[in-house]
Structure formats: C-alpha cells, structure tokens
C-alpha positions as CSV (number, residue, x, y, z in Angstrom):
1,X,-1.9,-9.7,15.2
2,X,-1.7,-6.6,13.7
3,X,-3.4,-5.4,10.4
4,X,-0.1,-4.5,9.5
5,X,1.1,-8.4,9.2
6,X,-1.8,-8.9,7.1
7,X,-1.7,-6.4,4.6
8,X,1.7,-5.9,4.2
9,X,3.4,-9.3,2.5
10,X,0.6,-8.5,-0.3
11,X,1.3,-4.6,-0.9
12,X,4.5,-5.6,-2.9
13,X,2.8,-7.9,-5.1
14,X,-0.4,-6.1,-5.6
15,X,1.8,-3.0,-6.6
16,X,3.2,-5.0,-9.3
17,X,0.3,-5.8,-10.6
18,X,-1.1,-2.1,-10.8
19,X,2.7,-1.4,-12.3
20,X,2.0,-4.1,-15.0
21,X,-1.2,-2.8,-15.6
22,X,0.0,0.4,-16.2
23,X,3.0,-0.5,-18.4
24,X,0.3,-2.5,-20.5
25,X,-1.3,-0.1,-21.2
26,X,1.7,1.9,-22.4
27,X,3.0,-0.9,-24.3
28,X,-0.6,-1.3,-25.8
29,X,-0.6,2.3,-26.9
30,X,2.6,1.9,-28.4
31,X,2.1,-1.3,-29.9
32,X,-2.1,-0.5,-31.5
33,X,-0.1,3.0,-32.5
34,X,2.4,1.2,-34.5
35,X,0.0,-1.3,-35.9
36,X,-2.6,1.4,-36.9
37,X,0.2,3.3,-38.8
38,X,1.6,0.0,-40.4
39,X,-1.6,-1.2,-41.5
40,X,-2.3,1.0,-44.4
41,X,0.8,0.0,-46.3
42,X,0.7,-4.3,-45.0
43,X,-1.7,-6.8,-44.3
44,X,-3.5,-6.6,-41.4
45,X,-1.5,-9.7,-39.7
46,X,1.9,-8.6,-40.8
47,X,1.8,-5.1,-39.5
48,X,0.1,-6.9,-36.2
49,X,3.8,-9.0,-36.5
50,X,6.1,-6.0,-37.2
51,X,4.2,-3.6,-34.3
52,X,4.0,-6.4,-31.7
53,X,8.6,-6.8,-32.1
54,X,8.6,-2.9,-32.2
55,X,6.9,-2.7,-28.6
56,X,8.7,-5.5,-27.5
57,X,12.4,-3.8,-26.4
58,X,10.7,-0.9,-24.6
59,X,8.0,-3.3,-22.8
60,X,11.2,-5.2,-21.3
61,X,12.5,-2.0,-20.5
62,X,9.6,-1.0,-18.5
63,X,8.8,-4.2,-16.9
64,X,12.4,-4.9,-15.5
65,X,13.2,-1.0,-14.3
66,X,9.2,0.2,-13.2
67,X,6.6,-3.1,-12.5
68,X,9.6,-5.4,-11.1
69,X,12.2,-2.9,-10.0
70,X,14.6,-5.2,-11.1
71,X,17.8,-4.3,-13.0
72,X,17.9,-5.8,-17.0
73,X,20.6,-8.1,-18.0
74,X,21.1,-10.4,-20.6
75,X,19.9,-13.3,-19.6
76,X,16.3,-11.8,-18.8
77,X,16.6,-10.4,-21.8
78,X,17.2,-13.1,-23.9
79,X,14.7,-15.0,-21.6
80,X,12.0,-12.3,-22.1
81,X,10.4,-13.0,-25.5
82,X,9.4,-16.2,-24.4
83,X,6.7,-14.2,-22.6
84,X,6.1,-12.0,-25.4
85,X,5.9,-15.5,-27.7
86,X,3.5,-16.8,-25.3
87,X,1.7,-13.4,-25.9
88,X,2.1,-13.3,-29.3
89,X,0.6,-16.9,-29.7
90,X,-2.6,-16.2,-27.4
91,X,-3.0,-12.7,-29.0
92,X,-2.4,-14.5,-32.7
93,X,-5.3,-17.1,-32.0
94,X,-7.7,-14.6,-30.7
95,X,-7.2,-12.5,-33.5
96,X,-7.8,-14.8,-36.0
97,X,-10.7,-16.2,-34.3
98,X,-11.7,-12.9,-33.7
99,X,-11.9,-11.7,-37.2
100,X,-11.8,-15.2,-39.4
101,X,-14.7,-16.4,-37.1
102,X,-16.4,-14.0,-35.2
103,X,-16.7,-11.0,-38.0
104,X,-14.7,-8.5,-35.5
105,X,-13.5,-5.4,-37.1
106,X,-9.7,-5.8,-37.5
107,X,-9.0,-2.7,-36.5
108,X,-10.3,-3.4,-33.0
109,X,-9.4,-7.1,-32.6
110,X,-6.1,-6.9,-31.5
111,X,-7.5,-4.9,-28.6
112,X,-9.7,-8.2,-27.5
113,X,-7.4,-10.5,-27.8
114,X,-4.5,-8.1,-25.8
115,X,-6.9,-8.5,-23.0
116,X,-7.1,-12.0,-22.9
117,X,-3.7,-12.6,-22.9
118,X,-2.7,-10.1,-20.3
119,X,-2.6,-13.1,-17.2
120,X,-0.4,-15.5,-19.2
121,X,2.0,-12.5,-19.6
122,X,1.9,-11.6,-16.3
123,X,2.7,-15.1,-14.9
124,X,5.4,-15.7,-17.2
125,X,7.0,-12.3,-17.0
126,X,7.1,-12.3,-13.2
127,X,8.4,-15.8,-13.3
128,X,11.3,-14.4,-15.8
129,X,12.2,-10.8,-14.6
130,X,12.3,-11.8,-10.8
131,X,14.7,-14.5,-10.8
132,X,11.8,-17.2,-11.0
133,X,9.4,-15.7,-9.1
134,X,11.2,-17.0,-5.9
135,X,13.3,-14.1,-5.3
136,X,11.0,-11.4,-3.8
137,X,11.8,-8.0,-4.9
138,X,14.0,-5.4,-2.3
139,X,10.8,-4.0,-1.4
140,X,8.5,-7.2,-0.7
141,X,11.6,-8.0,1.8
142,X,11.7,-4.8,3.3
143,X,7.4,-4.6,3.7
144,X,7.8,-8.4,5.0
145,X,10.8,-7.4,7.5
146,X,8.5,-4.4,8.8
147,X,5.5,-7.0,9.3
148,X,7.4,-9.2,11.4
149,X,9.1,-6.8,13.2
150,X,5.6,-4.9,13.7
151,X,4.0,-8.3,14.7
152,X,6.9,-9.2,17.4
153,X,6.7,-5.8,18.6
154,X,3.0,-6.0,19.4
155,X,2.6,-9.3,20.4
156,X,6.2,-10.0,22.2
157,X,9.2,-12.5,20.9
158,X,8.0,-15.1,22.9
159,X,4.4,-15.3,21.0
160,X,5.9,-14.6,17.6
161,X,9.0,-17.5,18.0
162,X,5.5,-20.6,19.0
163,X,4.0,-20.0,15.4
C-alpha cells in the first residue's frame, strides 16, 4: 500500500477544516469589529445580537464558495442559520456565563465563548453546505479516485479487487 492511499481520502477533509478555520477567523473579525463599534451606542448583548446577523450573510458566502467549494442556493441558505442558531445559542450561554458568572470583561467574552462553539458549527455546517455530509466534495472524489488508482497501480487489480 502506498502512502498515497493513506494520506490522500483525509487531505480533502483536513483542507476544510484549515478553510473553516480561516473563514472563522474572517467572520470573527468581522463579526467582534461590528460588535465593538455597536457597543458604544447598545447594550452589550444587543449589539452582540445585531453584529452576530451582520456576519452571518458573508460567513455563508464564504463557507459555501471557499471551505466547502460548493455552489449557494436557497435551500442551504435557508438551511444555514440553523448552524449559526446553534452558534448563536452556544456563544449566548458562554457569554452570559462568562460575564454574569465568571466576571469576564465584556469586551473580551464574546471571543471565549466564539471558541467554544467553533466544533458545533463546524459539524452542523458541513452537514448543511455538503448535501448532508454524504456527498463528498469534487475534490475529495477526485483525491479518492487518484488513491485507488495509485493503489491498483502499485499493487495490481488482482490484489486491489480481494479487499
């Protein structure tokens, strides 16, 4: 076997997650920019409210076109913000626990409690944007096609057909 069949199923999914990564922190940027300039003028929770729908559009945007390579349509679109409510609800919890209970600064507990929900959104946005999370993306089927056909070309069809 070849490190080639190893490896390569995972690269598609592990560049997700570094593309997820990356538009999270974009869509954190955007999202702590918009609450910072809010805040002045609203409570503390309702500009965390109005700054968190703000980001939301463009963090759809990004997830469907750069982490999943996926085109948008209306269906994942109407079926996004159930991610960004499962967000918004781990988020809202930490935050209040965060500064209601634990003293945190409010300026710096929406940061925590972004963090902490950052593997619920992933999980449920993969699940929406990809069709379920069945569907592999065009280029997990095109690194899984190359492993197989790497693997039967090193090992023979006869050896690849018995597994």
């Amino acid at each position: 076997m070849t490190r080639l069949s190893v490896v390569a199923p995972h690269q598609g999914r592990f560049g997700q997650i570094i593309r997820f990564g990356l538009v999270g922190g974009v869509n954190t940027a955007t999202f702590y920019g918009c609450y910072l300039l809010l805040h002045p003028w609203m409570p503390y929770f309702a500009a965390y409210s109005l700054a968190f729908l703000l980001s939301m559009v463009g963090s759809f945007l990004l997830n469907t076109y750069f982490t999943y390579r996926t085109r948008p349509t209306w269906k994942k679109f109407a079926l996004f913000p159930l991610t960004n409510v499962t967000n918004y609800l781990v988020q809202s919890a930490g935050l209040y626990a965060l500064v209601t209970w634990a003293g945190t600064d409010d300026r710096i507990a929406p940061l925590v409690a972004a963090v902490v929900a950052i593997p619920f959104t992933y999980l449920l946005s993969r699940r929406i944007l990809t069709s379920g999370g069945a569907k592999a993306s065009s280029t997990e089927r095109n690194v899984r096609a190359a492993a197989v056909a790497a693997r039967v070309d090193c090992e023979g069809p006869s050896d690849h057909v018995r597994r």
